[in-house]
C-alpha positions as CSV (number, residue, x, y, z in Angstrom):
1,X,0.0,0.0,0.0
2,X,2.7,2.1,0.9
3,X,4.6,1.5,-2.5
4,X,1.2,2.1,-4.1
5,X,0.5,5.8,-2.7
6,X,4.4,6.4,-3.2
7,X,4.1,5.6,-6.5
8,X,1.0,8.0,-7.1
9,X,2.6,10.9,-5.6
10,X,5.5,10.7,-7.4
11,X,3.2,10.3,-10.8
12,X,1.7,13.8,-9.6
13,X,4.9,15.6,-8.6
14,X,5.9,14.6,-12.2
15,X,2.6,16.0,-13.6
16,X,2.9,19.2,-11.5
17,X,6.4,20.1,-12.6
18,X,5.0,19.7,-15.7
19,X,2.0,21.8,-15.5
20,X,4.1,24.5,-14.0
21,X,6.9,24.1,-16.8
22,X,4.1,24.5,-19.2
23,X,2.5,27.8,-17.5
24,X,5.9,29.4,-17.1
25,X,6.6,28.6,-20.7
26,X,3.5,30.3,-21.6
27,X,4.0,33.3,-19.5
28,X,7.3,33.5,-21.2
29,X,5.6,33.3,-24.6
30,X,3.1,36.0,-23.4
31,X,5.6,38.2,-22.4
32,X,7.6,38.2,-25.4
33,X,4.5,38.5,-27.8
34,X,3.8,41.4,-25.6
35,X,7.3,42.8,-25.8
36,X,7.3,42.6,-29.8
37,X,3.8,44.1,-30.2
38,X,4.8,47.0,-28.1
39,X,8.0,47.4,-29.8
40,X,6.6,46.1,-33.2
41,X,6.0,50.2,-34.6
42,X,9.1,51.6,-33.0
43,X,11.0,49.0,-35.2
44,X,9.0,49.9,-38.5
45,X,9.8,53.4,-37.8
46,X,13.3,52.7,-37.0
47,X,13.1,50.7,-40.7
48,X,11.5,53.8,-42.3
49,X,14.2,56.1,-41.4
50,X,12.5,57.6,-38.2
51,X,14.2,58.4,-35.0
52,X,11.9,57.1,-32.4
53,X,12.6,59.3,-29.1
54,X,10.1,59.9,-26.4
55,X,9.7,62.8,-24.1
56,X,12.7,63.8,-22.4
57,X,12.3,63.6,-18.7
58,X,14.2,66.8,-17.2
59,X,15.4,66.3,-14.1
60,X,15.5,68.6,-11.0
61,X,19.2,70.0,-11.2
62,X,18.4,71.0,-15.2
63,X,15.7,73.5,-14.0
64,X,16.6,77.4,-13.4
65,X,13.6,78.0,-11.6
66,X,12.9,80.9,-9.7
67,X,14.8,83.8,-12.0
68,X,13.2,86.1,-13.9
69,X,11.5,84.3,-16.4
70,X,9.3,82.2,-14.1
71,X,5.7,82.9,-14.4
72,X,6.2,85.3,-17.7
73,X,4.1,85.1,-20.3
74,X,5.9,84.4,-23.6
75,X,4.0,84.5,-27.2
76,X,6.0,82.2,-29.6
77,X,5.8,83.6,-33.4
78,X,6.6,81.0,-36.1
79,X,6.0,78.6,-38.7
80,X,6.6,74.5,-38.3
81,X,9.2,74.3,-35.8
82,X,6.9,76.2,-33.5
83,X,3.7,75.1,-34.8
84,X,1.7,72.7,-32.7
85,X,0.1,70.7,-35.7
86,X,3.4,69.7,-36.8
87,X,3.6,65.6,-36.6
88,X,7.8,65.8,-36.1
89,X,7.3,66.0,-32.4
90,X,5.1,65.7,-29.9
91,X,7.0,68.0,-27.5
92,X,7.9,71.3,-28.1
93,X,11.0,73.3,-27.1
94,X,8.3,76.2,-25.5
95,X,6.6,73.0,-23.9
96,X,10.3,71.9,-22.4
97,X,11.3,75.7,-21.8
98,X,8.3,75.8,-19.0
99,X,9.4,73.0,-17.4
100,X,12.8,74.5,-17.0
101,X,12.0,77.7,-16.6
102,X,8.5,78.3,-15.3
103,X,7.1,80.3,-18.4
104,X,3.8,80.3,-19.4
105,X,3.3,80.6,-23.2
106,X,0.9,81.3,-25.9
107,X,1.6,79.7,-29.8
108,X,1.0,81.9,-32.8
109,X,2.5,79.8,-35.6
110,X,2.0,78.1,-38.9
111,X,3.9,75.2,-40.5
112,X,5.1,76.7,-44.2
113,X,4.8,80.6,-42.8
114,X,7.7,83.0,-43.9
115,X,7.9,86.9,-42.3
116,X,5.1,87.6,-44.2
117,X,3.1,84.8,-42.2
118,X,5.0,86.2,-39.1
119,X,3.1,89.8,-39.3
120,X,-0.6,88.2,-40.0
121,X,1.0,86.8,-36.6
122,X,1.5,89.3,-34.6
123,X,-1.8,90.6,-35.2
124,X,-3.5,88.1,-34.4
125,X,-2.1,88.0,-31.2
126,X,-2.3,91.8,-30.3
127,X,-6.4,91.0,-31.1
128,X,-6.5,88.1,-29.0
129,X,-4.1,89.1,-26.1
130,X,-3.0,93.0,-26.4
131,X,-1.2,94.3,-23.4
132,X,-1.3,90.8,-21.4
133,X,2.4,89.1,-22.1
134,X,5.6,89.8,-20.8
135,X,7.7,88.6,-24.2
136,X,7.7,87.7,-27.9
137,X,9.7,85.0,-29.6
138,X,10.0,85.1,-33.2
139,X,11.5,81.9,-34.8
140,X,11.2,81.7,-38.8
141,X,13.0,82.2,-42.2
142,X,13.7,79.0,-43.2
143,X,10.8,79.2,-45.7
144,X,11.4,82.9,-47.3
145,X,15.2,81.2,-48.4
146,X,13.5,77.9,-49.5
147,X,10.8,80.0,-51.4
148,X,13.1,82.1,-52.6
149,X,12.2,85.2,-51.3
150,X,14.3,88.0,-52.7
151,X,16.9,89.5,-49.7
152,X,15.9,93.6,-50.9
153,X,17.6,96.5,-48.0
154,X,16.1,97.8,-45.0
155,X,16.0,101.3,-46.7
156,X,15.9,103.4,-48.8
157,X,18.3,106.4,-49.3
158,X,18.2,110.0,-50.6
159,X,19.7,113.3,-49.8
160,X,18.0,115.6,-47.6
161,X,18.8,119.2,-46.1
162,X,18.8,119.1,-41.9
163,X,20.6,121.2,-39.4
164,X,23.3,120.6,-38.7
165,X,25.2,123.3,-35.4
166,X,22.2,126.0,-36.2
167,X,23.8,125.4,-40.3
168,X,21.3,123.4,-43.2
169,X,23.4,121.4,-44.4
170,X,22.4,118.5,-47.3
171,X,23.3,114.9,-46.5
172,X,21.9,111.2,-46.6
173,X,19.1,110.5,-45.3
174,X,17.3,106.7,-44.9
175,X,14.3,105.4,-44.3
176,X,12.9,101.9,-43.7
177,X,11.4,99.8,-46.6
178,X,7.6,98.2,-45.1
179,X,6.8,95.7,-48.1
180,X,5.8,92.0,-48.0
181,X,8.1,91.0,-51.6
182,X,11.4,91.4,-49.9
183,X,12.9,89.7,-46.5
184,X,14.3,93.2,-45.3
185,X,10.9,94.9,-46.3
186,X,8.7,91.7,-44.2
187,X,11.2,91.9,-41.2
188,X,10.5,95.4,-40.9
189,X,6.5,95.5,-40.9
190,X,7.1,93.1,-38.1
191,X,9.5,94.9,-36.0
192,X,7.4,97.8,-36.6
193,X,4.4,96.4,-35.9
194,X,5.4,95.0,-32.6
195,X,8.0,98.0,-31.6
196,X,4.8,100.4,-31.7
197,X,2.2,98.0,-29.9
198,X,4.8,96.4,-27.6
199,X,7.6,98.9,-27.2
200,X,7.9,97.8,-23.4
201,X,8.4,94.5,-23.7
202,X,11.2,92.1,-24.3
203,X,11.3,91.3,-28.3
204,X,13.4,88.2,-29.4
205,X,14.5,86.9,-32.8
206,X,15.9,83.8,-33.5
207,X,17.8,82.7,-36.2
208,X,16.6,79.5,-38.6
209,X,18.7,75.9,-37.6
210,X,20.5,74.3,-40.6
211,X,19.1,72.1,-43.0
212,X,19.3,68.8,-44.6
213,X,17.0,67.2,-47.4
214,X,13.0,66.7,-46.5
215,X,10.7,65.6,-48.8
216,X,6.5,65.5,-48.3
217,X,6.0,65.0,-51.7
218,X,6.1,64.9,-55.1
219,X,5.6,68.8,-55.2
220,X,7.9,69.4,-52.2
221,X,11.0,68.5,-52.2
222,X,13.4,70.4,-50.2
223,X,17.1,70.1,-51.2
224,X,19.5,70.4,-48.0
225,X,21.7,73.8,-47.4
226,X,24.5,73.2,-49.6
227,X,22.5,73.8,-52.9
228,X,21.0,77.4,-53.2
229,X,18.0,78.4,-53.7
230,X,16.3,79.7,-57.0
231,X,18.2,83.4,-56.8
232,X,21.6,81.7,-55.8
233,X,21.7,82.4,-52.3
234,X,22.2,80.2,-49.4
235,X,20.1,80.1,-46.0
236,X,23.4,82.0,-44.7
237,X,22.0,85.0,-46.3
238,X,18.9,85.0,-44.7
239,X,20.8,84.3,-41.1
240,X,23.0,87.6,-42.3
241,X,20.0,89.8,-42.8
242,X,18.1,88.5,-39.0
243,X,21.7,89.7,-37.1
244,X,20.9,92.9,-38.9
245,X,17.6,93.3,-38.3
246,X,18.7,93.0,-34.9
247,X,20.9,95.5,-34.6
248,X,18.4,97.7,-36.5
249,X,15.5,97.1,-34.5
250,X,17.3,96.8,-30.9
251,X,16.4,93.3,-29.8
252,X,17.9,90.5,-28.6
253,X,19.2,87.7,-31.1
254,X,19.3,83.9,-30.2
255,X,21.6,82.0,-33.0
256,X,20.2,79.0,-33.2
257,X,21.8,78.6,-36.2
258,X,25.1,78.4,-34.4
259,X,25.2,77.5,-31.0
260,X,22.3,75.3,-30.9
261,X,25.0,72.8,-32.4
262,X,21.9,71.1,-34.4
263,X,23.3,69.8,-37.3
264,X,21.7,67.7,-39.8
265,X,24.2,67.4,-43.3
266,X,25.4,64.7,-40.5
267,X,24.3,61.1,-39.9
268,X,25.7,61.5,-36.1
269,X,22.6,64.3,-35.7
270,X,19.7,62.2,-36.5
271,X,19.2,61.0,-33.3
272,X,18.0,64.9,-33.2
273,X,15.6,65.1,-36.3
274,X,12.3,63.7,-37.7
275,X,12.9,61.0,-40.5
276,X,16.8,60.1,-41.4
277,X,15.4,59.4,-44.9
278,X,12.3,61.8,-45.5
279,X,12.8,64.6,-42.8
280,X,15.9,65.7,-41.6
281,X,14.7,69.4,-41.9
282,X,12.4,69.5,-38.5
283,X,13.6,68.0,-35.1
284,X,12.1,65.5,-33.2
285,X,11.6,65.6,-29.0
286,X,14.9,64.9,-28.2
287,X,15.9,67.8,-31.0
288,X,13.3,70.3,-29.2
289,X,14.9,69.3,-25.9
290,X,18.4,70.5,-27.0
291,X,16.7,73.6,-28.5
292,X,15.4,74.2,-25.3
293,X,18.4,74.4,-23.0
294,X,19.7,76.2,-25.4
295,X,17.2,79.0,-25.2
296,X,17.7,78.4,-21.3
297,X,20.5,79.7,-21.0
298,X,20.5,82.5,-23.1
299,X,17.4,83.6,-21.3
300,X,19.1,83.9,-18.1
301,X,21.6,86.6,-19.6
302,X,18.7,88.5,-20.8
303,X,15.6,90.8,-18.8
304,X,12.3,89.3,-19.0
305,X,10.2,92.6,-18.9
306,X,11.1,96.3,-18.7
């Protein structure tokens, strides 16, 4: 009898172990088809050309809170690197630039926009908000050199008499050029525009990033920096003319051009951008991230209000 029952429980320790073999093997298999599924459209982007990057997490010793920028009210001016419909991202640098500096921000931009765009803009925004922000960011010109927007001048010069030491005296005199067919002529309805409704607050401009070859279509197809546009000038131009404009106009200019470091001609900065294939033109989260420290910094050397 004894032999009998031994025998028994030893025929259902066997079938035990194997039960349990077979429901860790399925948990295994679970796991793993779990894993793949999850993982199964970051690979097909990865295969595609695009750089699949989540939200950056920004950690406590990255923030600058409590300077002063925190609380201000900033209004972003721009065209797809500031425009919220734009699929590239899902986080933007003025989204990152709250967490690590406590802004508060409004979004007046439009993906394809040049500095025409920019002044349709700024009125909008003195309609919907007038006197209540504390700063204006302008970000755009990457569109007036791709659509070949002619450069023109700031002004336009003739003689004129003035006095001169209780003399008259003739000499040359200048006078700013407000038209929407040149870059100098846009720039300056802007400046104007916000100079005379916002002539107390801080006004930033902020210089285009490089760029490397997008396509969205058959119709658009954007060669990268090192080809010029339709009138033989390069993007380099257009960066030329916004340092002018900001000596001209007295604001602030962030180069993001330069010392953002983004740099797309090269296959080590695609981590940073959209597509390696079909967009290396906008960046992705990680890119906006790097935009937004940065604007950080640059922020801290500069007033927030007047």
């Amino acid at each position: 009898m004894k032999e009998f029952i031994q025998r028994i429980m030893n025929e259902n320790t066997k079938t035990t172990l194997f039960i349990n073999k077979q429901n860790i093997m399925k948990k295994y298999v679970i796991t793993l088809l779990l894993v793949v599924l999850n993982l199964a459209p970051a690979l097909v982007n990865a295969q595609n050309g695009q750089s699949v990057v989540g939200k950056v997490t920004i950690k406590e010793n990255e923030k600058t809170l409590n300077t002063q920028w925190q609380g201000k009210k900033i209004a972003f001016l721009g065209d797809s690197m500031t425009d919220p419909g734009n699929n590239a991202t899902s986080v933007w640098y003025w989204q990152y630039l709250k967490e690590l500096l406590g802004i508060n921000y409004c979004v007046y931009a439009k993906s394809g926009y040049q500095w025409d765009g920019i002044y349709k803009m700024a009125d909008k925004l003195y309609s919907e908000k007038a006197d209540s922000i504390d700063a204006i960011f302008i970000w755009a010109g990457t569109n007036d050199y791709n659509h070949n927007t002619p450069l023109g001048k700031f002004f336009t010069e003739t003689t004129q008499k003035t006095n001169f030491n209780g003399q008259t005296v003739t000499r040359k005199h200048r006078e700013p050029i407000f038209c929407d067919s040149t870059f100098c002529g846009r720039i300056n309805k802007v400046m104007s525009f916000l100079k005379t409704h916002y002539g107390n607050k801080q006004i930033v401009i902020m210089t285009p990033i490089h760029r490397a070859f997008a396509t969205f279509s058959q119709k658009n197809v954007q060669p990268d920096e090192n080809y010029a546009n339709d009138l033989g000038l390069y993007i380099d131009s257009y960066i030329e003319v916004l340092k002018q404009a900001s000596n001209y106009w007295a604001v602030p200019l962030i180069d993001l051009h330069s010392i953002s470091g983004l740099y797309p001609l090269y296959d080590s900065n695609v981590p940073y951008f959209h597509d390696s294939k079909t967009d290396r033109l906008h960046p992705n989260t990680l890119g906006h991230y790097r935009l937004a420290k940065t604007i950080q910094y640059q922020l801290l050397a500069l007033p927030s209000r007047f």
